[in-house]
C-alpha positions as a printed NumPy array, in Angstrom:
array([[  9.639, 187.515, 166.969],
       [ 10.485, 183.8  , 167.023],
       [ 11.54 , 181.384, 169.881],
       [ 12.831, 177.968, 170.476],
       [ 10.612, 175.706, 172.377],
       [ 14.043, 174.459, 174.224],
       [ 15.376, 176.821, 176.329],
       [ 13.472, 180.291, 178.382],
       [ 10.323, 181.636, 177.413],
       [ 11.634, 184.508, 174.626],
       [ 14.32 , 182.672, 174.009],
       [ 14.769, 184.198, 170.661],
       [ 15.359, 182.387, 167.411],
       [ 15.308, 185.586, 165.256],
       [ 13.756, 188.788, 166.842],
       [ 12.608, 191.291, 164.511],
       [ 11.463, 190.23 , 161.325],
       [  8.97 , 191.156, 158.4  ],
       [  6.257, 188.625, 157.482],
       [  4.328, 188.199, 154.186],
       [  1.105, 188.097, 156.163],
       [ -0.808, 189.208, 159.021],
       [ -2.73 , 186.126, 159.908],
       [ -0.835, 183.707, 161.736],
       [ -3.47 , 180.965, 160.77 ],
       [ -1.797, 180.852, 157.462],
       [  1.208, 180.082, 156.251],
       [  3.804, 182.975, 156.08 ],
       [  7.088, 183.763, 154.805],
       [  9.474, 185.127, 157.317],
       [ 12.534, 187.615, 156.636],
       [ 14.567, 188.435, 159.315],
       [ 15.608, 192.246, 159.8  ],
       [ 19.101, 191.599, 160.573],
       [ 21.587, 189.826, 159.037],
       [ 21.082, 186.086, 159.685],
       [ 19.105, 183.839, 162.289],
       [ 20.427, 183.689, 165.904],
       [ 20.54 , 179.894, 165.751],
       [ 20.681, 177.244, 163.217],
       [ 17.173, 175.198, 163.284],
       [ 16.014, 171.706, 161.035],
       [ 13.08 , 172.059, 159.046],
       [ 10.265, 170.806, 161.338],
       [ 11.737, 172.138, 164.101],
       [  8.209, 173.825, 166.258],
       [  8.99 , 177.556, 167.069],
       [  6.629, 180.255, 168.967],
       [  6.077, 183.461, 166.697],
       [  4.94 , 186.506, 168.401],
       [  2.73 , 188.486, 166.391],
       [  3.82 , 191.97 , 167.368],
       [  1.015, 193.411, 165.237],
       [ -1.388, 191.931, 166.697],
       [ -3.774, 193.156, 169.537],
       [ -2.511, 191.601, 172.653],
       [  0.989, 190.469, 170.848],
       [ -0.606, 186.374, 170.974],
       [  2.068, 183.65 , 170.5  ],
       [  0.883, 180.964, 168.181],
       [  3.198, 177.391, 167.718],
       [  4.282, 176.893, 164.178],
       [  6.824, 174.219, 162.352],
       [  9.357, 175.801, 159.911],
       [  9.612, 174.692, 156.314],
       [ 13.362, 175.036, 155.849],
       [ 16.984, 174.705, 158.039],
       [ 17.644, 178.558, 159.004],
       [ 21.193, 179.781, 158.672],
       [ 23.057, 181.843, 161.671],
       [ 25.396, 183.647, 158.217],
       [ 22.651, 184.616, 155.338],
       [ 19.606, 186.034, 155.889],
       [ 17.434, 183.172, 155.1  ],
       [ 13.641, 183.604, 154.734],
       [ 11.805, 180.931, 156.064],
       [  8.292, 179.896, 155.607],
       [  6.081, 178.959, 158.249],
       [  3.244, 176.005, 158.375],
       [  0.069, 176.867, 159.139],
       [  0.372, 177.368, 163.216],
       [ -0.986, 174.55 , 165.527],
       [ -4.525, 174.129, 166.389],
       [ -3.258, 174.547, 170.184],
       [ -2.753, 177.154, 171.911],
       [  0.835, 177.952, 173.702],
       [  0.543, 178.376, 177.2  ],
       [  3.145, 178.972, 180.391],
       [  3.161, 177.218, 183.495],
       [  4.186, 179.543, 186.237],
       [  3.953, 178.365, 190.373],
       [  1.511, 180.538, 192.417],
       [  3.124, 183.035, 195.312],
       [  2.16 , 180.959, 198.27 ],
       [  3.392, 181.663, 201.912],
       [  6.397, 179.15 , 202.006],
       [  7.727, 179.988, 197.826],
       [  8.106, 182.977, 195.148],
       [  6.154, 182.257, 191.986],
       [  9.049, 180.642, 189.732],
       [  8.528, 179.361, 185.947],
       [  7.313, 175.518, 185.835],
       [  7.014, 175.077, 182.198],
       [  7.988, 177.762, 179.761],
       [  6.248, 176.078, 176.637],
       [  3.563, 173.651, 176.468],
       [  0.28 , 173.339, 174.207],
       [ -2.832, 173.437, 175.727],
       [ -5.886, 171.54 , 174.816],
       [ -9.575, 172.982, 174.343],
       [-11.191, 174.159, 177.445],
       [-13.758, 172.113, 178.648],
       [-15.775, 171.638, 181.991],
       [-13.359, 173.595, 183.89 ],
       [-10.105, 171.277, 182.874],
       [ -7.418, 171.723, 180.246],
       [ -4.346, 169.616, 179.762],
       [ -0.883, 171.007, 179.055],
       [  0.951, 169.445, 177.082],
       [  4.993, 169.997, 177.773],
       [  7.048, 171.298, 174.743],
       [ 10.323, 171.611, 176.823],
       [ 10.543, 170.003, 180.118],
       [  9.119, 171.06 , 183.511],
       [ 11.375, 173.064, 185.539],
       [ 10.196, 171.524, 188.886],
       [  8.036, 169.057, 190.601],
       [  4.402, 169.802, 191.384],
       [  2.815, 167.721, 193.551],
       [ -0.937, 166.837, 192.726],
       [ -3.298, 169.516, 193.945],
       [ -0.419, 171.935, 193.37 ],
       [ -1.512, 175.497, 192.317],
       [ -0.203, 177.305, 189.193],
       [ -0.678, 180.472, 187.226],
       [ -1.499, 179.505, 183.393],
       [ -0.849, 182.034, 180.994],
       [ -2.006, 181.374, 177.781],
       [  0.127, 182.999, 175.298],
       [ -1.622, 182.568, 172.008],
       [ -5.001, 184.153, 173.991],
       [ -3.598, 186.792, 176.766],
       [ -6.726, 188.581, 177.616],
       [ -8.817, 185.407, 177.56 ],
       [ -9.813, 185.545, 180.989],
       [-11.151, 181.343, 180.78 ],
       [ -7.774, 180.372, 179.393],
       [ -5.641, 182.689, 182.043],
       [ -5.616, 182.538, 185.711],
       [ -5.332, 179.939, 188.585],
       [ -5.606, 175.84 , 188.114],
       [ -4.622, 173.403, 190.263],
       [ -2.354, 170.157, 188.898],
       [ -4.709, 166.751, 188.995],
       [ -1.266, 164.666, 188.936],
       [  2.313, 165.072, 190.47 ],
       [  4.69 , 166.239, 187.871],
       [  8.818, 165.73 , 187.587],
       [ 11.332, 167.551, 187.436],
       [ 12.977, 167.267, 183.607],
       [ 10.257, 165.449, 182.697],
       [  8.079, 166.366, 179.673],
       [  4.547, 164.475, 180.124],
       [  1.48 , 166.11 , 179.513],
       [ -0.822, 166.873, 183.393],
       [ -4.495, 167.749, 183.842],
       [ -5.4  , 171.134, 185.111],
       [ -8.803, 171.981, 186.953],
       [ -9.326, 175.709, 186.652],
       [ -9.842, 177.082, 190.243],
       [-12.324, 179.986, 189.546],
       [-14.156, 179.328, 186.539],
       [-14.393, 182.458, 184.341],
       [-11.594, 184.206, 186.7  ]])
C-alpha cells in the first residue's frame, strides 16, 4: 500500500498493488491492482509503502521515478527507500487530554544515547511545549521496542509548522 506524506497517516496513494520485489531496500516496480492511482503524484514526490508481506507490515519512505496517472494503470518504480526510518508522533493520554496525532509522517534519525530527532514530512498537528510527552511509533520498525514507546520533546513545537525537534526517550529499552 502507498501513502502521501501530505495528508492522514494511510492516506492512500494506491492501496493494493503487486511489486516486482520483496525487499524494500531495493528498487521496485509497482503495479497497482485496480484500475489507476487514487491521485496524480510528480516524479520525486516521497511516498510511504507498506510492505504487507512483510513480518510486522514496516513502512519504509521511498521517492517515485515517474508522474502516476488517476485513468491508466501506470506502474511506477520506486528508488531505493530512505536510510530513515518513518515514524508517528502521537500525544500521550495524560489527565487533562486524549492522546491525538501530532505528526503523522516524519523521518527519524539513528538512535543514539537515548535521543532521536524527528524530522517532519507534513506539518505538526499541534503545539508541544518543551518537556512535552509523546508516543513514537516507528513505522518502518514496529516491534522495535528502542525505537517505540514514550519520549519527551527537548524544544516547543508549532502548530503547522514542519521543523525537525529532539526527542529524549523516557525509559530506555521500554
Amino acid at each position: 500500500m502507498v501513502s502521501f506524506l501530505d495528508g492522514e497517516t494511510g492516506n492512500n496513494a494506491l492501496g493494493y498493488c503487486t511489486s516486482t520485489s520483496r525487499d524494500p531496500s531495493r528498487p521496485t516496480t509497482l503495479i497497482p491492482l485496480g484500475a489507476a492511482w487514487s491521485r496524480w503524484a510528480l516524479r520525486g514526490t516521497r511516498v510511504a509503502v507498506k510492505w504487507l508481506k512483510l513480518a510486522g507490515q514496516p513502512e519504509f519512505l521511498h521517492e517515485l521515478d515517474g508522474e502516476t496517472s488517476t485513468t491508466t494503470r501506470l506502474p511506477r518504480r520506486l528508488l531505493q527507500r530512505s536510510e530513515a526510518d518513518l515514524v508517528t508522533v502521537r500525544t500521550s493520554l495524560s489527565d487533562h487530554s486524549f492522546p491525538t496525532v501530532a505528526l503523522h509522517y516524519g523521518s527519524a534519525s539513528a538512535f543514539t544515547g537515548n535521543f532521536i530527532t524527528v524530522k517532519a514530512l507534513g506539518r505538526w498537528q499541534c503545539n508541544l511545549p518543551a518537556g512535552a510527552a509523546v508516543r513514537i511509533i516507528d513505522l518502518s520498525a514496529p516491534g522495535d521496542r528502542i525505537k517505540n514507546g514514550v519520549f519527551g520533546s527537548q524544544s516547543s513545537v508549532a502548530k503547522n509548522t514542519s521543523g525537525a525537534v529532539l526527542f529524549l526517550k523516557d525509559t530506555p529499552g521500554g
